[in-house]
Phi, psi and omega in degrees: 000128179265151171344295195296345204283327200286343161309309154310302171307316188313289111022300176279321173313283157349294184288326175310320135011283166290345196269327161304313185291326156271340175303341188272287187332328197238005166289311189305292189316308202298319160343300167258036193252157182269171175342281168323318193258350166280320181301300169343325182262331183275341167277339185260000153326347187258310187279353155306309187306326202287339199301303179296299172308327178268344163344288194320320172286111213279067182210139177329317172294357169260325182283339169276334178304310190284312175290322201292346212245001141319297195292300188333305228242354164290297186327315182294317187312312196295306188292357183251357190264000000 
């Protein structure tokens, strides 16, 4: 595997990582969220999965993928708190 690709994997492992650590952080939180941040988790709760299943491709369009849905799943943490 050359530098940029194990840099790449790193780099998406690392955000799936974060991306992971918030989806557990706002499962918690949502219980005591009103209607709006619950329809919000349930349309973006499906594209976590698809995010992590394209994960296995090692590619920039995965490594954007992954960060937009990072910012995503911060901007909801930030509406619960």
């Amino acid at each position: 595997m050359s530098q940029s690709t194990t840099d790449l994997k790193n780099d998406i492992q690392k955000s799936l990582d974060h991306m992971r650590t918030l989806r557990d952080e706002i499962r918690v939180k949502i219980h005591l969220a009103g209607m709006d941040v619950k329809d919000e988790w349930n349309h973006l709760e499906p594209q976590l999965e698809q995010v992590e299943r394209a994960a296995s491709e090692f590619s920039e369009a995965t490594r954007h993928a992954v960060s937009e849905t990072v910012k995503r799943l911060t901007r909801l943490r930030s509406s619960l708190s």
